[in-house]
ZAMARGU-4260 file (C-alpha; in steps of 0.2 Angstrom, whole numbers, plus 5000, padded with zeros to 4 digits):
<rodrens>
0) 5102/4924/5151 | 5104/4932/5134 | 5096/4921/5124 | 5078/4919/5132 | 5080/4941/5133
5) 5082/4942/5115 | 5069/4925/5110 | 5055/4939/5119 | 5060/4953/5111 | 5059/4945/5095
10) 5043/4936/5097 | 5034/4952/5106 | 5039/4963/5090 | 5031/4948/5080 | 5016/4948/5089
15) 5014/4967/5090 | 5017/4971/5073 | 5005/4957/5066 | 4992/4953/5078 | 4995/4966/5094
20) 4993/4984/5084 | 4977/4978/5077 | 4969/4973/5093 | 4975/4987/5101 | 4967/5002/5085
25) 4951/4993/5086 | 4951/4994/5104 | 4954/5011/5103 | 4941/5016/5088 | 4928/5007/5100
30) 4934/5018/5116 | 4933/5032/5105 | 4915/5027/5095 | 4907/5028/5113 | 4912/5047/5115
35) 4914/5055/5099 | 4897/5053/5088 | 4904/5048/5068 | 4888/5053/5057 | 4888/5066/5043
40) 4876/5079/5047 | 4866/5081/5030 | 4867/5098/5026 | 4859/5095/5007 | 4870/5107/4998
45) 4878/5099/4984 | 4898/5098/4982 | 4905/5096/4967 | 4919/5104/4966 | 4931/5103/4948
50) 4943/5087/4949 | 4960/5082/4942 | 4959/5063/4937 | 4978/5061/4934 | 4984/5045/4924
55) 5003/5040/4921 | 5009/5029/4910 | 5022/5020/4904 | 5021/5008/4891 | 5002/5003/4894
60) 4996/5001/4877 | 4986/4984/4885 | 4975/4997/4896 | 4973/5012/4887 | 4956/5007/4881
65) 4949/4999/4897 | 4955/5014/4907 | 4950/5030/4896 | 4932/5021/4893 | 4932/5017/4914
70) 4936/5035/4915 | 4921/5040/4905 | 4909/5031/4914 | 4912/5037/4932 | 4896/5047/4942
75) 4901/5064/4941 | 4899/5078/4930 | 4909/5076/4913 | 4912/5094/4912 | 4919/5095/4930
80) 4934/5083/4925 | 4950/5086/4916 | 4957/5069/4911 | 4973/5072/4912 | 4986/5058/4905
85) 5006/5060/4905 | 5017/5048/4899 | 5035/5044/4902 | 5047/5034/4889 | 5032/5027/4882
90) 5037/5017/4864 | 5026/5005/4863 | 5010/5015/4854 | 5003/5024/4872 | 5002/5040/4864
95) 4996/5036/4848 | 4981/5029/4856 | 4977/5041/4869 | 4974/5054/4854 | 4958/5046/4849
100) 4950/5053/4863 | 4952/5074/4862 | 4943/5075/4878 | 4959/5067/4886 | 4974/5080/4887
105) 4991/5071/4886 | 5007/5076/4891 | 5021/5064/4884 | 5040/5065/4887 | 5050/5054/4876
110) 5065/5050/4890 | 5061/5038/4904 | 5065/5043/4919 | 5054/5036/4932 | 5036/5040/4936
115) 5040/5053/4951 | 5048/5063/4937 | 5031/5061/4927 | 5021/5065/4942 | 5032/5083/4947
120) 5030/5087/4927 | 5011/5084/4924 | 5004/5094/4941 | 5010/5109/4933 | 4995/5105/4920
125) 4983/5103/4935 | 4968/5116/4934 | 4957/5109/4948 | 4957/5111/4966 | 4956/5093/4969
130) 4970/5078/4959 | 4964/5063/4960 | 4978/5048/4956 | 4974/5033/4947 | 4987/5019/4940
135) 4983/5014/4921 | 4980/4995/4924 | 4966/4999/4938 | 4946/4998/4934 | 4938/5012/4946
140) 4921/5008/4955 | 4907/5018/4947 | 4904/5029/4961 | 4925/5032/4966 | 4924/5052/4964
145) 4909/5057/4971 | 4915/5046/4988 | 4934/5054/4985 | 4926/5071/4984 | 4914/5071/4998
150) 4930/5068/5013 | 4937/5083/5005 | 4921/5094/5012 | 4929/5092/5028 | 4942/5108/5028
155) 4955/5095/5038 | 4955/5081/5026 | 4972/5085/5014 | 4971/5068/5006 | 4960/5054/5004
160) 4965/5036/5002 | 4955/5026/4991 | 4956/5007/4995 | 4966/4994/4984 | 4955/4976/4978
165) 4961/4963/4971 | 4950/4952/4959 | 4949/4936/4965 | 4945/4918/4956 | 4938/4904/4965
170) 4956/4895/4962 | 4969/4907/4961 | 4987/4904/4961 | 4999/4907/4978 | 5001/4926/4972
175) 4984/4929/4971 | 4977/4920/4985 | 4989/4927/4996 | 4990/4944/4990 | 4972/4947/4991
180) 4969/4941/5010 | 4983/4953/5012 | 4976/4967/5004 | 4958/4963/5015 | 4967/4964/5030
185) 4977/4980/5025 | 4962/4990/5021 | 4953/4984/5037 | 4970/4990/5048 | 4968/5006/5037
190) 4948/5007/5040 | 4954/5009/5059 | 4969/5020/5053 | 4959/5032/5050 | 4943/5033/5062
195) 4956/5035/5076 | 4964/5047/5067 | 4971/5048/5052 | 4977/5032/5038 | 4996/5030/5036
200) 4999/5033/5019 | 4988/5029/5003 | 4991/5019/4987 | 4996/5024/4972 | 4981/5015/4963
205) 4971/5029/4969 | 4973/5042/4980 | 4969/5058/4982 | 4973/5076/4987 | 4971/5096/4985
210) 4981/5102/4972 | 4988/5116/4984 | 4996/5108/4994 | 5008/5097/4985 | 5026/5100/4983
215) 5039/5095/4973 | 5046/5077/4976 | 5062/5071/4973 | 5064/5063/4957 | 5072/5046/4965
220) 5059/5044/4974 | 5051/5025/4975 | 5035/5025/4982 | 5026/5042/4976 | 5009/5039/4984
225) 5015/5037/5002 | 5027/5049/5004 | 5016/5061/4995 | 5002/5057/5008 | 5011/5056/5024
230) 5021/5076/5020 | 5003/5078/5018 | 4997/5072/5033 | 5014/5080/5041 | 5007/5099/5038
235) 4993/5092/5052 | 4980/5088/5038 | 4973/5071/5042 | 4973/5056/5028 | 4955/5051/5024
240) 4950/5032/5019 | 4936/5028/5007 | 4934/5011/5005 | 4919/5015/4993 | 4932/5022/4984
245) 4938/5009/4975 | 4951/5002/4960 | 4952/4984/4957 | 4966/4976/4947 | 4972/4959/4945
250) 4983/4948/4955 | 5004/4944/4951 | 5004/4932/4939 | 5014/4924/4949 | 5026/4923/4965
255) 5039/4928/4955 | 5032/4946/4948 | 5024/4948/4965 | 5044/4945/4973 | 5048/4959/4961
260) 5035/4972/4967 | 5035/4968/4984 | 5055/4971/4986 | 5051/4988/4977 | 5040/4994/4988
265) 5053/4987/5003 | 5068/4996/4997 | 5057/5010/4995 | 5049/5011/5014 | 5063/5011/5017
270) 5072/5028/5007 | 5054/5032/5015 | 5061/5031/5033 | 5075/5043/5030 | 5064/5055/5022
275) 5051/5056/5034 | 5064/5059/5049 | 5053/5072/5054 | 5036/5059/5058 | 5047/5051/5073
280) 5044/5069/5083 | 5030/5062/5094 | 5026/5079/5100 | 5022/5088/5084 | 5013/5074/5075
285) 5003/5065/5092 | 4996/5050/5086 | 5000/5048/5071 | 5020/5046/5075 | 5012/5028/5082
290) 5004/5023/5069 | 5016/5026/5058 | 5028/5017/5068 | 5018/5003/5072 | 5009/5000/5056
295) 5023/5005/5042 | 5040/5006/5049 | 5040/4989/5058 | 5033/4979/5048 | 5046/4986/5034
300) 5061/4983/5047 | 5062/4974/5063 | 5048/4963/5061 | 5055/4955/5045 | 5072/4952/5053
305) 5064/4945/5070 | 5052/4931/5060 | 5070/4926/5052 | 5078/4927/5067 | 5069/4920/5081
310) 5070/4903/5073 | 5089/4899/5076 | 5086/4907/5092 | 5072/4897/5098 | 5082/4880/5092
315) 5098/4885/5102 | 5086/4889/5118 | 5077/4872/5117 | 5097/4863/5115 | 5103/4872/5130
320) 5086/4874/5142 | 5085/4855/5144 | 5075/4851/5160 | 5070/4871/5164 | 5053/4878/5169
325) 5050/4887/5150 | 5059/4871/5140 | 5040/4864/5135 | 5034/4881/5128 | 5052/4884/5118
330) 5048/4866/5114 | 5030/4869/5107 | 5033/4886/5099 | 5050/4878/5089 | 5035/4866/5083
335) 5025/4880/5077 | 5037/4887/5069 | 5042/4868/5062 | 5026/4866/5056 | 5021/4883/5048
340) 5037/4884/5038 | 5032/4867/5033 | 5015/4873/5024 | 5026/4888/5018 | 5036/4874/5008
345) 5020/4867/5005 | 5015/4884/4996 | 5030/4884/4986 | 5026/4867/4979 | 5009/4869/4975
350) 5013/4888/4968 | 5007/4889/4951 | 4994/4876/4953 | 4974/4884/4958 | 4967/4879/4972
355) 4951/4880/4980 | 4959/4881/4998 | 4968/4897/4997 | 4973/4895/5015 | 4987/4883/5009
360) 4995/4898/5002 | 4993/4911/5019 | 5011/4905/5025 | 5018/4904/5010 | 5016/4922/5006
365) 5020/4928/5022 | 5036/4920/5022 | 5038/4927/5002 | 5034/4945/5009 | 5045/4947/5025
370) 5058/4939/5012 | 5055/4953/5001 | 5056/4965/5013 | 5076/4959/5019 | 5079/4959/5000
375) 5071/4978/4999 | 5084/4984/5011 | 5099/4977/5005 | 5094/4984/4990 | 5091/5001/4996
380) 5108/5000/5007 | 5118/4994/4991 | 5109/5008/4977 | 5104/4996/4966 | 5086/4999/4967
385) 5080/5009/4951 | 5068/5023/4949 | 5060/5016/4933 | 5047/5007/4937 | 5047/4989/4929
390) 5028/4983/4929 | 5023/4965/4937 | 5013/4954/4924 | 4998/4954/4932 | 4986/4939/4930
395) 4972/4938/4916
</rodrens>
């Protein structure tokens, strides 16, 4: 009887992590359209209030040039922006650049110690209301601050997530095929997110928040952006999502940089999980203590060890079922399974080949990404994860 118990409970945290949570935030947001009216009255004034556009670096020499003249080129008023760049362990001719332009202040610390470290030091040199983050290998859409700076109009809005694309080719690799029908996904579950009632967590790429209210982060930390936003979001300020707000970069190069972000940002949600103890507490953050279990911690956790797991456990039930009522649907789901594993080997093959049928490579990378995330926590659990952050080659 033990085995059928724990074959449900693995396949209905699969389910509900990947499919069910979905369906269930867009039911809501639909309940929630029919009573709650989600147009912005027009008042006319005009708000533009003085902005931070924060930039660190490390060794991006590549992107200095794209990035300071993307910068430059953004709708908003020149003299309401202080470009403010501050570079960490940097060697490779960073700073040497960034001194051509004097309208850029730069902030450089010989020492590498990891961007949180960078991030702590530079907001002390923040003279605007508003910080808006922005990594140095990102192209910002044209009208990116103006979108930001309009959700901060609303006195409850403490951050503002600005939504992560990926630049497609028509035949992309498996990285890149697979990360960017992630990352179309992710932004529609974020979209819901926050119409129901606030986004969990935002991306470093480009995010933002007021200036007041951040607070000193511990320097190990892994991922800066998300548990910036969520401390945010834990004062009972509400995480705004954008996605006119835009920064596009490329995809991995290859499986292989993208195995080495992704078990980063795993071995980071979960140093996140311990140090936002305090978002479990149901009854002082309400909905969001849902979402965040639902769309973050699950996904980081249970529901990689359950895809891993259920299939041993569906091939022992089908060997010891033999002749019972559920025996054709252990049968039939062991084949799904079979088969989908099958097209992940499929991916792996055809990996660094372009292909015009990207779908090939939807198993592949999901497999690669709940992989990720197992590595991501033995890492964590082991202290070999480092602070520094090592780059991913990124595609051309």
């Amino acid at each position: 009887m033990i085995l059928p118990v724990v074959f449900w409970i693995l396949l209905a945290l699969l389910v509900y992590t990947y499919l069910g949570y979905a369906l269930l935030l867009f039911m809501l947001v639909k309940i929630k359209r029919i009573f709650t009216s989600n147009s912005k009255s027009d008042t006319g004034k005009i708000f533009e209030p003085e902005i931070c556009l924060f930039v660190t670096a490390y060794n991006e020499r590549d992107f200095v040039k794209q990035k300071v003249e993307n910068s430059f080129s953004l709708d908003y008023p020149k003299e309401k922006i202080q470009y403010l760049w501050v570079t960490d362990g940097s060697d490779d001719g960073t700073v040497e650049l960034l001194k051509a332009w004097p309208q850029l202040e730069v902030h450089h610390f010989d020492e590498r110690r990891g961007k949180m470290h960078a991030m702590n030091r530079g907001v002390k040199f923040v003279k605007a209301p508003i910080i808006i983050f922005s990594d140095t290998n990102t192209v910002l859409g044209n009208q990116s601050i103006r979108e930001i700076v309009a959700s901060f109009d609303n006195p409850e809005v403490g951050c503002v997530a600005g939504e992560k694309r990926i630049v497609e080719k028509k035949s992309d690799v498996a990285a890149g095929a697979g990360e960017g029908l992630y990352w179309k996904y992710e932004s529609w579950i974020k979209k819901m997110d926050a119409e129901l009632n606030s986004a969990v967590g935002a991306v470093g790429e480009l995010f933002a928040i007021r200036t007041d209210l951040f607070e000193e982060v511990e320097p190990d930390t892994l991922l800066d952006d998300f548990l910036i936003s969520l401390r945010i979001a834990q004062k009972g300020y509400k995480i705004d999502y954008t996605p006119n707000a835009f920064a596009e970069e490329t995809a991995s190069l290859n499986v292989k940089e993208e195995l080495k972000r992704k078990i980063r940002i795993a071995a980071g949600g979960v140093q996140t999980i311990f140090r936002l103890k305090g978002l479990f507490n149901p009854f002082k953050n309400g909905v969001l203590t849902w979402q965040y279990l639902s769309h973050k911690v699950l996904r980081w956790t249970f529901a990689p060890i359950s895809l891993f797991l259920i299939l041993p456990v569906n091939v022992l039930l089908v060997l010891q079922t033999t002749g019972q009522p559920m025996t054709r649907f252990y049968i039939f789901f062991l084949w799904i399974q079979l088969t989908m594993y099958l097209l992940a080997v499929v991916g792996w093959y055809l990996e660094n080949r372009k292909l015009y049928f990207k779908w090939l490579f939807v198993p592949y990378y999901f497999v690669v990404i709940n992989y990720t995330s197992i590595r991501g926590m033995l890492r964590y659990f082991k202290g070999k994860q480092s602070v520094a952050w090592e780059k991913s080659k990124r595609a051309g």
